[in-house]
C-alpha positions in Angstrom: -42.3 8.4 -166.2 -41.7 4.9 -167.7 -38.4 4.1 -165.9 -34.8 3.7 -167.6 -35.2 2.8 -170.9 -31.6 1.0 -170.9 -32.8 -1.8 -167.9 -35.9 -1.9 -170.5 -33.7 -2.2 -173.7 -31.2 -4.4 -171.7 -34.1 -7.3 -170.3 -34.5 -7.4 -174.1 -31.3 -8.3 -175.9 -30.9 -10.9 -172.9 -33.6 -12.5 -175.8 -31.2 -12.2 -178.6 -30.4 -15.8 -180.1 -34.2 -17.3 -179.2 -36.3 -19.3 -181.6 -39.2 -17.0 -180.8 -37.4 -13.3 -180.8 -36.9 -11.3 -183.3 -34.0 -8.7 -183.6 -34.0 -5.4 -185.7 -32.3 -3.1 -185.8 -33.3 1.0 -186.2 -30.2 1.4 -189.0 -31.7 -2.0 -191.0 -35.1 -0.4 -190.9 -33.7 2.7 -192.4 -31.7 0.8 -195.1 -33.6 -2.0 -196.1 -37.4 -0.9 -194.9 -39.2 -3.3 -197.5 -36.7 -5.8 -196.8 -37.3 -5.6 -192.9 -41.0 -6.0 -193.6 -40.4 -8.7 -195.4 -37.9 -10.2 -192.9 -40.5 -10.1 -190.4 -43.0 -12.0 -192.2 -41.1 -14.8 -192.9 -40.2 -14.8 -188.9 -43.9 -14.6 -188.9 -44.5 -17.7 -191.1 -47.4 -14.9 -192.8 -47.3 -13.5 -196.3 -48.4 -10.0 -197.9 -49.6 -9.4 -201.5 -47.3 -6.9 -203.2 -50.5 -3.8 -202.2 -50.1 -4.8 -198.5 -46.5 -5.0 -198.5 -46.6 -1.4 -200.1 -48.9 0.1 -197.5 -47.0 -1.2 -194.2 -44.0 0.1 -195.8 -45.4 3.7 -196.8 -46.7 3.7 -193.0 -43.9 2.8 -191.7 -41.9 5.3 -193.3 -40.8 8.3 -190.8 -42.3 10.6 -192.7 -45.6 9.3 -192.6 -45.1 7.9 -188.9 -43.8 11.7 -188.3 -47.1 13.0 -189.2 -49.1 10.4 -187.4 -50.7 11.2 -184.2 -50.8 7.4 -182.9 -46.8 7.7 -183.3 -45.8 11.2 -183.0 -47.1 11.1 -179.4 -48.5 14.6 -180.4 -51.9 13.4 -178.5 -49.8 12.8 -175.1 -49.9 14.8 -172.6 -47.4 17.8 -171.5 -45.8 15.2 -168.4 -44.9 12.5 -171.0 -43.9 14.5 -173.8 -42.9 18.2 -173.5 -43.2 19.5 -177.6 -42.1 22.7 -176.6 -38.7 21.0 -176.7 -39.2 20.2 -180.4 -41.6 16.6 -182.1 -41.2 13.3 -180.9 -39.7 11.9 -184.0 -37.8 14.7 -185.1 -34.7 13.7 -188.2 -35.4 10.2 -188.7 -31.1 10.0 -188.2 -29.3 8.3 -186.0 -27.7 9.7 -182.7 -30.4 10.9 -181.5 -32.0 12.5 -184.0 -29.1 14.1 -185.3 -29.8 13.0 -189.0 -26.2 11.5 -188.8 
């Protein structure tokens, strides 16, 4: 219902390389999610006291985010988002949710 998510992802990393862009990717969150926060802050030019930087990482995490109705798209309607076919966010893995 959103169109192809490849000409979306695609007008994106034409970005790649700006001053004013900032790349991630999903397998950096997953293996450095504290570092990634922190990563984007300095992009930012903004700080976080040690609690703050604690609580956007524990709500970031896919198990809280996996339980979180403003990011499970549980709320969403049947048209956008069939759960009969299984959650949302479903391994946290790569390959499409595959875990691997």
């Amino acid at each position: 219902p959103f169109g192809s998510w490849f000409q979306h992802v695609r007008g994106w990393l034409q970005l790649r390389g700006r001053d004013n862009f900032f790349w991630i990717s999903y397998e950096e969150l997953q293996q450095d999610l504290r570092g990634s926060v922190q990563r984007l802050c300095q992009f930012l030019g903004r700080s976080l006291s040690p609690r703050a930087l604690d609580a956007v990482v524990s709500n970031a995490s896919f198990v809280t985010m996996s339980h979180n109705p403003m990011s499970n798209f549980s709320l969403s309607p049947q048209f956008i988002l069939d759960r009969r076919r299984g959650p949302f966010l479903r391994k946290g893995g790569r390959g499409g949710g595959t875990g691997g």
